[in-house]
C-alpha positions as CSV (number, residue, x, y, z in Angstrom):
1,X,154.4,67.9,78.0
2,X,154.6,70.3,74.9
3,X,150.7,70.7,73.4
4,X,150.8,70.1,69.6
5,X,151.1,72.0,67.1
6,X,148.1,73.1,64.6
7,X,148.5,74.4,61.3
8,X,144.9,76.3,60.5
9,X,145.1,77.5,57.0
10,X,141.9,79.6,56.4
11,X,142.7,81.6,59.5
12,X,140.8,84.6,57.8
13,X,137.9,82.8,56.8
14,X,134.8,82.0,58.6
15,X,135.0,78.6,59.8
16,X,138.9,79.3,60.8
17,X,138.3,82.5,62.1
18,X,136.0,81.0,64.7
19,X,138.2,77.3,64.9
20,X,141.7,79.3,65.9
21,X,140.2,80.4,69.7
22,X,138.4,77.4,70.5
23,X,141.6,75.4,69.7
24,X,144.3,77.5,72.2
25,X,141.0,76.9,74.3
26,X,141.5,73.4,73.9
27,X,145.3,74.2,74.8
28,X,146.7,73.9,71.3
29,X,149.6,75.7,69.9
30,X,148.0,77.4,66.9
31,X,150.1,78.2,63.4
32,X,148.2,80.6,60.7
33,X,148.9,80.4,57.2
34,X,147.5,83.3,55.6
35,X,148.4,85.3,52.3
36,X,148.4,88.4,54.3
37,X,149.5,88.3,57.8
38,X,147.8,91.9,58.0
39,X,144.8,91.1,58.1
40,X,144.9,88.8,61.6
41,X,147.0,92.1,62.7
42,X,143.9,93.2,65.8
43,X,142.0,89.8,66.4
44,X,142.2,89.3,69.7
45,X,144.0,86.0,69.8
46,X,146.8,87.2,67.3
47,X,149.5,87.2,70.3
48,X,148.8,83.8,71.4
49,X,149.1,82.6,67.7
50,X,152.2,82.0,65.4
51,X,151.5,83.7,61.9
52,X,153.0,82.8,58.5
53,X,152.8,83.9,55.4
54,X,152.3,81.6,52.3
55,X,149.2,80.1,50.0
56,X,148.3,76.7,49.2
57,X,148.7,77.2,45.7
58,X,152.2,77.9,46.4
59,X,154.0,74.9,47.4
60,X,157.4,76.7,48.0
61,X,155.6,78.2,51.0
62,X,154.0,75.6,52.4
63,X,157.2,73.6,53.6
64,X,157.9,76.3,56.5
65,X,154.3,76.7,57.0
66,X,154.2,72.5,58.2
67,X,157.4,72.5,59.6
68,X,157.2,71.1,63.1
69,X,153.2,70.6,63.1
70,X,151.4,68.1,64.1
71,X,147.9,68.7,62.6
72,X,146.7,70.5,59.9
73,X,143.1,71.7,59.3
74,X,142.4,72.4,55.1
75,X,139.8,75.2,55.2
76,X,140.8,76.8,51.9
77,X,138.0,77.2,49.0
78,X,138.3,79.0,45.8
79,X,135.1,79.7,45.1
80,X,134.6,83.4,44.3
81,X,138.2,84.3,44.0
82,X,139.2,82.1,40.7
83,X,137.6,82.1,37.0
84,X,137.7,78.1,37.7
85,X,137.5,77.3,41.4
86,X,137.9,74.0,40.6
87,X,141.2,73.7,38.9
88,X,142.5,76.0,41.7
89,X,141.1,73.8,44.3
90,X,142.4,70.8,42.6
91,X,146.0,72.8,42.6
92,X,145.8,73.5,46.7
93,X,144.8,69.9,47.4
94,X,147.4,68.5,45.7
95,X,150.1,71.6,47.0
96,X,148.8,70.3,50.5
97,X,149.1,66.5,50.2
98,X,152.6,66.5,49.3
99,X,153.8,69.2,52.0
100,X,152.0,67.1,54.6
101,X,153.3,63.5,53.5
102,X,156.5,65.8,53.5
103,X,156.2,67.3,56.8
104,X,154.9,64.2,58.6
105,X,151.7,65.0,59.9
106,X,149.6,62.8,62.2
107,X,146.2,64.0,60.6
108,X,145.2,66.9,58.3
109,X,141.2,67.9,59.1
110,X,139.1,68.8,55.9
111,X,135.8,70.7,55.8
112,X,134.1,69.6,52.8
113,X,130.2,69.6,51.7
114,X,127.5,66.4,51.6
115,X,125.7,65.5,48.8
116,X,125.6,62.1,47.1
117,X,128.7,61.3,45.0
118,X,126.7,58.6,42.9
119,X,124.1,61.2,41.9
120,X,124.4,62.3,38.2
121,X,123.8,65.8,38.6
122,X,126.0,66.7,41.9
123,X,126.9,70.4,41.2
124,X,129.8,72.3,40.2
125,X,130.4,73.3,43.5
126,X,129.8,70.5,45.5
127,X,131.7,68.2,43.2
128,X,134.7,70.3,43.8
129,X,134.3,70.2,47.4
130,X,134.3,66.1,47.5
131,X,137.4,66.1,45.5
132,X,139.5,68.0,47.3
133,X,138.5,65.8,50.6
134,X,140.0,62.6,47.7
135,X,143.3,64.6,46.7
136,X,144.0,65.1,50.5
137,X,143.6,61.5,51.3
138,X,145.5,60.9,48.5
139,X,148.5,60.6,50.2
140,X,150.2,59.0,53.1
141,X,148.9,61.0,55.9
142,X,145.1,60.6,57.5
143,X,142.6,62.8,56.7
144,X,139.8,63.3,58.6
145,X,137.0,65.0,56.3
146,X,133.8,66.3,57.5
147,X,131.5,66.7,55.2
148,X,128.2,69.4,56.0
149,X,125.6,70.3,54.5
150,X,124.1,74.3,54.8
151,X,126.0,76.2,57.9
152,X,123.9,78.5,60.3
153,X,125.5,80.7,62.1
154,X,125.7,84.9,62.5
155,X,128.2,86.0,59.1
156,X,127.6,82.6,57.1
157,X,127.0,82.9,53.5
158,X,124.2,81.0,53.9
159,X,122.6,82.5,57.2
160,X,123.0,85.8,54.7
161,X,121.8,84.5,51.9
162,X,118.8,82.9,53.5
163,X,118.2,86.4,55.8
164,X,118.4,88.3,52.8
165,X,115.3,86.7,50.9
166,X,113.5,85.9,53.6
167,X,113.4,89.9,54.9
168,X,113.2,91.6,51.4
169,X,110.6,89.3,49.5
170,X,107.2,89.2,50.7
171,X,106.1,87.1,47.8
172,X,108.7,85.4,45.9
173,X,109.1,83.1,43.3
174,X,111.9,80.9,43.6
175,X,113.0,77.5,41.6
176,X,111.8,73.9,41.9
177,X,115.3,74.1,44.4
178,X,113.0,75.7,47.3
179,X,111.1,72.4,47.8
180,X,114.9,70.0,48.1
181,X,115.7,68.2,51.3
182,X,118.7,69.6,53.1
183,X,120.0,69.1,57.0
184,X,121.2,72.4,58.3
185,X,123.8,72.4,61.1
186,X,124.5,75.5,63.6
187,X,128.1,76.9,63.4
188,X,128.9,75.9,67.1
189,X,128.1,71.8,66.2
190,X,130.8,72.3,62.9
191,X,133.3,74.1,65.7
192,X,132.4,71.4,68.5
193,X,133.3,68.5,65.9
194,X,135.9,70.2,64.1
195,X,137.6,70.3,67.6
196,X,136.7,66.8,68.4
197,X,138.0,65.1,66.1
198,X,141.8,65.5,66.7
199,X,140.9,62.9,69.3
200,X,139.9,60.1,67.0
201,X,142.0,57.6,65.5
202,X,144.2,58.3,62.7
203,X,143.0,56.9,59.7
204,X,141.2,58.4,56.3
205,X,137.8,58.7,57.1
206,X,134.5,60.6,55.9
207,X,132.0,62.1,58.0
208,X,128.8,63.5,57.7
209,X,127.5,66.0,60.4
210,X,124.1,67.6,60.4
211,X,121.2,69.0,62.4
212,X,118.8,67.3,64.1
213,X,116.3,68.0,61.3
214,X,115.8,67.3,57.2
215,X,113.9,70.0,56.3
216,X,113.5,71.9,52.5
217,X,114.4,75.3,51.6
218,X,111.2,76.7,52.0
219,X,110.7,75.4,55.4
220,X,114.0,77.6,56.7
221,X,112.5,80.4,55.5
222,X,109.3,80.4,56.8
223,X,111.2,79.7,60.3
224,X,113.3,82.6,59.5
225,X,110.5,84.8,58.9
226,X,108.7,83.5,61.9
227,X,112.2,84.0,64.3
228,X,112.6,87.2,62.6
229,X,108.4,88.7,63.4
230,X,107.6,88.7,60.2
231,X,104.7,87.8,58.1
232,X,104.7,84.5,57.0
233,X,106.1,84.3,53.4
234,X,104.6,83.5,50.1
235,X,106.9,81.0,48.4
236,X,105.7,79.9,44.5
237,X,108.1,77.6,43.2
238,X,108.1,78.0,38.9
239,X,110.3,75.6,37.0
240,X,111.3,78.1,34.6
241,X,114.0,79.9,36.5
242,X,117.7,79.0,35.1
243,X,120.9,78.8,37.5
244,X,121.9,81.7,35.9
245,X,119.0,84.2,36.0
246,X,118.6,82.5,39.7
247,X,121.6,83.8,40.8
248,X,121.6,87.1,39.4
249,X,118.5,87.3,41.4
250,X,120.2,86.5,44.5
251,X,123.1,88.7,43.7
252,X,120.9,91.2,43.8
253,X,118.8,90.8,46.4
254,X,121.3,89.4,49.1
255,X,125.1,90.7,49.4
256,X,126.4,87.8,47.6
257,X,127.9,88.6,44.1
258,X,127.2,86.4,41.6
259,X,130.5,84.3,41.1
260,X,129.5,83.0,44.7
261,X,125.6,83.0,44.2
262,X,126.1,80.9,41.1
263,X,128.1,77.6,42.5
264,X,125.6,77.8,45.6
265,X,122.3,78.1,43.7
266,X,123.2,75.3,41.3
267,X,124.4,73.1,44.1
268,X,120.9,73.6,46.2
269,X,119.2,71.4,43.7
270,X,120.9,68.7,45.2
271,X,119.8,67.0,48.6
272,X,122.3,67.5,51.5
273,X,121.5,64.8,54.0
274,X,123.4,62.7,56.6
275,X,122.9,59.0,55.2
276,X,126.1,57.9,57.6
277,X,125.6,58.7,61.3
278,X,129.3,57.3,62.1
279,X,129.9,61.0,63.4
280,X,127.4,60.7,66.1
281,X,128.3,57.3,66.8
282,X,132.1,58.7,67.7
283,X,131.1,61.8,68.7
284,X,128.0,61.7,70.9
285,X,127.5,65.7,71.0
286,X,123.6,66.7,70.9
287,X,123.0,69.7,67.8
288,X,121.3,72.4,68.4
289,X,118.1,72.3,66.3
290,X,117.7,74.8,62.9
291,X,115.0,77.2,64.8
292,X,117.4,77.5,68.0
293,X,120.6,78.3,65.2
294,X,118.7,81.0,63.6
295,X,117.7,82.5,66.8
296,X,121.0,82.5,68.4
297,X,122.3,83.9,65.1
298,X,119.9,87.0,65.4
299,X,120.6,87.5,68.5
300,X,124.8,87.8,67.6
301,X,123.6,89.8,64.7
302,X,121.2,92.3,66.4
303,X,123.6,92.6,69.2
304,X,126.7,93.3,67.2
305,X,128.8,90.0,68.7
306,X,129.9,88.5,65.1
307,X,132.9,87.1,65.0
308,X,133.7,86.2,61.7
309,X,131.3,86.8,58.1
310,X,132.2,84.7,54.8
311,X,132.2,88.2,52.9
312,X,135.8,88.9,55.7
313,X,137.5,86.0,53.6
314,X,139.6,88.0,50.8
315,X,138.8,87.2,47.2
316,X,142.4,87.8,46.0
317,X,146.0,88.0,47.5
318,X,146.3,92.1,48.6
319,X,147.7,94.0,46.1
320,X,150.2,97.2,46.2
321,X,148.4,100.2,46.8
322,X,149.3,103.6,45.7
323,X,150.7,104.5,48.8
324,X,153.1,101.7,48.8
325,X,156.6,102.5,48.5
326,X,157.2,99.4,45.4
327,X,154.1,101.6,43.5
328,X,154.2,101.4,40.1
329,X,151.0,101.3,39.0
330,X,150.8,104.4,36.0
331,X,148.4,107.2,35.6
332,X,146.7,107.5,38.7
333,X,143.8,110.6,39.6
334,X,143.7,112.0,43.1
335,X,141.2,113.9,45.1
336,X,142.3,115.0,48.7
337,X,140.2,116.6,51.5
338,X,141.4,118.9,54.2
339,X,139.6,119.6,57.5
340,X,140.5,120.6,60.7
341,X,138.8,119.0,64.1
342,X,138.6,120.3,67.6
343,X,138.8,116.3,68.5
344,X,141.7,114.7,69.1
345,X,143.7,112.2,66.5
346,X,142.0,109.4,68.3
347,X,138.4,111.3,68.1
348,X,138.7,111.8,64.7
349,X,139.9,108.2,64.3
350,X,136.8,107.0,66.5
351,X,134.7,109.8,63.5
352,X,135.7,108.2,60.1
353,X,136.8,104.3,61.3
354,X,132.8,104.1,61.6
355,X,132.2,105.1,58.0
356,X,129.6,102.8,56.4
357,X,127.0,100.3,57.6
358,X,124.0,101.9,59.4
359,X,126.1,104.9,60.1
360,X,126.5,105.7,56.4
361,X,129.0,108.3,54.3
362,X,128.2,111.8,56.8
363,X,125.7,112.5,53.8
364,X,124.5,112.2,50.7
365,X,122.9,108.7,52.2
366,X,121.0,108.5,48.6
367,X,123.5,108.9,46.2
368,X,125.8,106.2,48.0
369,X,122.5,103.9,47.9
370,X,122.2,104.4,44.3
371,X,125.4,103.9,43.7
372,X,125.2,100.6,45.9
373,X,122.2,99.3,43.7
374,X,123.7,100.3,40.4
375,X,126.6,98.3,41.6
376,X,124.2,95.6,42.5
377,X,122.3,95.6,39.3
378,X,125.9,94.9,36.8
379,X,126.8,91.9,39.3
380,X,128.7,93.8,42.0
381,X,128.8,93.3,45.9
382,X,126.8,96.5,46.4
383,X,126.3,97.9,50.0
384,X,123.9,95.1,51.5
385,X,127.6,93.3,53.0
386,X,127.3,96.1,55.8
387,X,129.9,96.1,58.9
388,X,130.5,92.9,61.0
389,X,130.5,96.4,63.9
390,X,129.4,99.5,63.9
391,X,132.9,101.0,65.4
392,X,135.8,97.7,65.8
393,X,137.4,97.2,62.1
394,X,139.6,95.0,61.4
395,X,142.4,94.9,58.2
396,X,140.6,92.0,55.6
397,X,136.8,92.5,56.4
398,X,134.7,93.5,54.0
399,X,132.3,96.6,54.8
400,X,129.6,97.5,52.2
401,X,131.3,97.6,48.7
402,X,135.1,98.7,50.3
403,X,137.7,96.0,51.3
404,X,139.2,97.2,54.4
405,X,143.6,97.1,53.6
406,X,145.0,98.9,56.2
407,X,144.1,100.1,60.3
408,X,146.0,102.1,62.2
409,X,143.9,102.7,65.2
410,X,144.4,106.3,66.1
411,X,145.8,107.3,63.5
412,X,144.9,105.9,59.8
413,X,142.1,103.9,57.4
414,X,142.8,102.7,54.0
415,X,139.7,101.2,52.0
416,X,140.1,99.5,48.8
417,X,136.8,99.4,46.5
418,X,135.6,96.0,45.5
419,X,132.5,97.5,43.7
420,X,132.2,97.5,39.5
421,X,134.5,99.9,38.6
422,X,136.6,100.5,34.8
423,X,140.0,101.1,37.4
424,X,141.1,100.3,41.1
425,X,140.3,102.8,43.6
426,X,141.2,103.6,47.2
427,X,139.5,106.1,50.3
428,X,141.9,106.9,52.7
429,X,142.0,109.1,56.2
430,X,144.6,110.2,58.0
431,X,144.3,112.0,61.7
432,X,147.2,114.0,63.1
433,X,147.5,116.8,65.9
434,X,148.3,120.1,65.0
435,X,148.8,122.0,68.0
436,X,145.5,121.6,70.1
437,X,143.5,120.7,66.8
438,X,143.5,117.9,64.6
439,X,144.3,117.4,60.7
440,X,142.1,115.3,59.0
441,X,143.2,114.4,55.6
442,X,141.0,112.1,53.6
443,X,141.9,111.2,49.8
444,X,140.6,109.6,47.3
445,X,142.7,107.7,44.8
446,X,141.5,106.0,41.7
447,X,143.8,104.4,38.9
448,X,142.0,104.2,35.6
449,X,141.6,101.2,32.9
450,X,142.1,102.6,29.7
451,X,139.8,105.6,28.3
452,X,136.5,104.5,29.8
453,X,138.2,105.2,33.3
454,X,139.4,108.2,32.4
455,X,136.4,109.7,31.2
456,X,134.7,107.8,34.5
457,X,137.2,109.7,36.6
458,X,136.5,113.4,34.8
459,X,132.2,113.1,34.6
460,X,132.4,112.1,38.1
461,X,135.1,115.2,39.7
462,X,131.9,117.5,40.3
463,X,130.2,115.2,42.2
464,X,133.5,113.8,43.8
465,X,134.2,117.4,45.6
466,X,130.5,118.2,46.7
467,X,130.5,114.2,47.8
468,X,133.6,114.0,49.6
469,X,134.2,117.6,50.7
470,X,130.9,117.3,52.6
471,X,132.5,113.8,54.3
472,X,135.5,115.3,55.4
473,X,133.7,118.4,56.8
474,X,131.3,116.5,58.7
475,X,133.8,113.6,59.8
476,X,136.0,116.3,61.0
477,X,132.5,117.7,63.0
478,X,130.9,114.1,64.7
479,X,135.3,114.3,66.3
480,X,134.7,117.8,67.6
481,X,131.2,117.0,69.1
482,X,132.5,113.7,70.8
483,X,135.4,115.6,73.0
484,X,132.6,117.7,75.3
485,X,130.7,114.2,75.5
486,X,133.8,111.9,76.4
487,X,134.6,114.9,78.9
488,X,131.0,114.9,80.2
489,X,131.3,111.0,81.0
């Protein structure tokens, strides 16, 4: 008998990133529908996986996509990547609904958030995400929506978010928010149910999963802090912090940037609790409680086993680089670096694919940390993102303030910045054998926005050679070092 076939859209998220090897697991034939194929290019699963290019808010693309499926799972959110998430998440839903009714589906599977739809004051955010779970299972096909409330796992915006506070803030003051009720459920109970619920019978349904515990804000971080060995946290809750100057306050202390710390700020004024336990009724599988979650999420953390982090899920479709054949992009400044290694191409690769995170820039740690918070401070990603590993990259994953765009391993590295900038700009490397030594070729490319990024470009050239000649030079150094060392072993 043929195993279905599963549509996962969201394949580069989080949640799908995780859901896509638990389901050929479960002996599913897995479909991803992704805006750039790239970027599933070295998971590990991507040969057991068919991939497709398209985008929910593209419904010419979506017919192929469902062609010949037999489930679909709707993990798509806008939130961070549109001026109004909403409307775009409205668009998708609707995109979605059709190509399903269309395609015949037995059951499309939503992820969506709890919170109260009879309550007043239900956020922005959360709003959104109940209304999408309506437009789906608007149509003729079943829909299955889970709805959760705050997801704990290693890489969760929310894990990071809540880590983030916890470990820089000794003494905080936070909003009246830090005191609301909320049920937090551990990654591997959303996967578990996620899976599950392709069993169930086919009908539009709503359910709400959570931990074992209703606890408030405050309360997780304490147990963070307490998981973590730190010192127990002072927490003062003031009633005069805003939405707004919260999340600026989160965007700078935690790696979220503020169009994704403002929707989840003002949406943790609302209570997040199961009040329908039809879930656990159908699905009799025993959560993990919040204090085990956090610990198991350290533990992936510390030892350098995440899978997937919300700050991997692209904020926009890729865009042409300068190095792309169809360029046509204008004025464009360049600064290239030449160095020669004793290391072979795939030392030198092994040298500058480990760029960032704790490992840093091969000098000049300071200036890049300044340049991190002063990204930071004007409502950028800064460096606090990090690497999801200290050596594997992967095309799509964020790593400090860079988007990674392009890996060859061996060979190649293209970064794209995503910090505050008045232009685009790119860092690339390049390793290739030249007789028994190694070229390394690193360049910088930046393409300016009118006259302030011109005359950014020009104060910043003095520094840009001393910065990035000293990169090259030493990148081109940690290759030649490793050879005697790989030889030794």
């Amino acid at each position: 008998m043929t195993p279905p076939l599963t549509l996962v859209t969201g394949a580069t998220g989080y949640i799908g990133g995780r859901l896509v090897p638990r389901l050929l697991t479960e002996g599913h034939r897995v479909r991803c529908l992704t805006r750039d194929p790239t970027k599933l290019a070295l998971d590990p699963w991507v040969d057991q996986v068919e991939v497709v290019r398209g985008d929910v808010l593209d419904p010419s693309t979506l017919t192929a996509a469902l062609e010949g499926c037999d489930y679909a799972y709707y993990l798509v959110h806008s939130m961070g990547s549109a001026d109004d998430f909403g409307e775009a998440d409205r668009t998708g839903a609707k995109n979605f609904q059709e190509a399903a009714d269309e395609a015949g589906l037995r059951r499309v599977v939503y992820l969506g958030g709890l919170g109260q739809p009879a309550e007043e004051k239900l956020s922005k955010h959360l709003k959104s995400r109940q209304e999408v779970g309506r437009l789906l299972a608007g149509g003729t096909t079943p829909v299955t929506e889970l709805r959760a409330a705050v997801i704990i796992g290693s890489g969760s915006v929310s894990f990071e978010m809540l880590r983030y506070l916890t470990e820089v803030l000794p003494i905080m003051t936070t909003p009246k928010w830090v005191r609301t009720k909320c049920q937090p459920i551990a990654i591997r109970s959303v996967l578990e149910t996620l899976t599950a619920v392709l069993d169930d019978e086919p009908v539009n349904r709503i359910l709400e999963v959570g931990g074992p515990e209703i606890i408030t804000y405050e309360d997780m971080m304490q147990i963070y802090a307490e998981e973590a060995g730190l010192r127990r946290r002072i927490i003062i809750p003031v009633p005069v912090l805003s939405p707004t100057l919260s999340s600026r306050w989160v965007g700078l202390v935690t790696p979220l940037p503020v169009g994704v710390a403002r929707p989840l700020v003002d949406s943790l004024k609302n209570e997040v609790i199961v009040t329908d336990d039809t879930a656990h009724r159908l699905f009799p599988t025993k959560p993990i409680g919040y204090r085990e979650a956090v610990r198991l999420a350290l533990e992936r953390t510390t030892g350098r086993a995440v899978e997937t982090r919300w700050s991997d899920a692209a904020t926009s479709p890729a865009r042409p680089v300068p190095s792309d054949p169809s360029w046509a992009g204008g004025s464009r400044f360049e600064d290239e670096q030449v160095a020669t290694s004793n290391g072979s191409p795939d030392d030198v690769y092994w040298a500058f694919s480990r760029i960032g995170g704790d490992i840093g820039y091969y000098g000049f740690g300071w200036a890049w940390r300044a340049r991190g918070l002063l990204d930071s401070l004007v409502g950028g990603v800064g460096l606090r993102r990090g690497r999801r590993h200290p050596e594997d990259i992967r095309p799509g994953e964020a790593l400090d303030f860079w988007r990674v765009r392009r890996v060859e391993p061996g060979t190649s590295l293209l970064l794209e910045a995503e910090m505050k900038l008045p232009g685009d700009a790119w860092l690339e490397w390049l390793a290739e054998a030249d007789g028994e030594t190694t070229r390394l070729t690193q360049r910088t490319t930046f393409v300016p926005r009118g006259l302030l990024g011109r005359l950014y470009w020009y104060a910043l050239v003095p520094f840009h050679k001393l910065i990035f000649g000293t990169m090259a030079r030493r990148i081109a150094a940690a290759a030649s070092q490793r050879t005697p060392e790989r030889t030794r072993a």
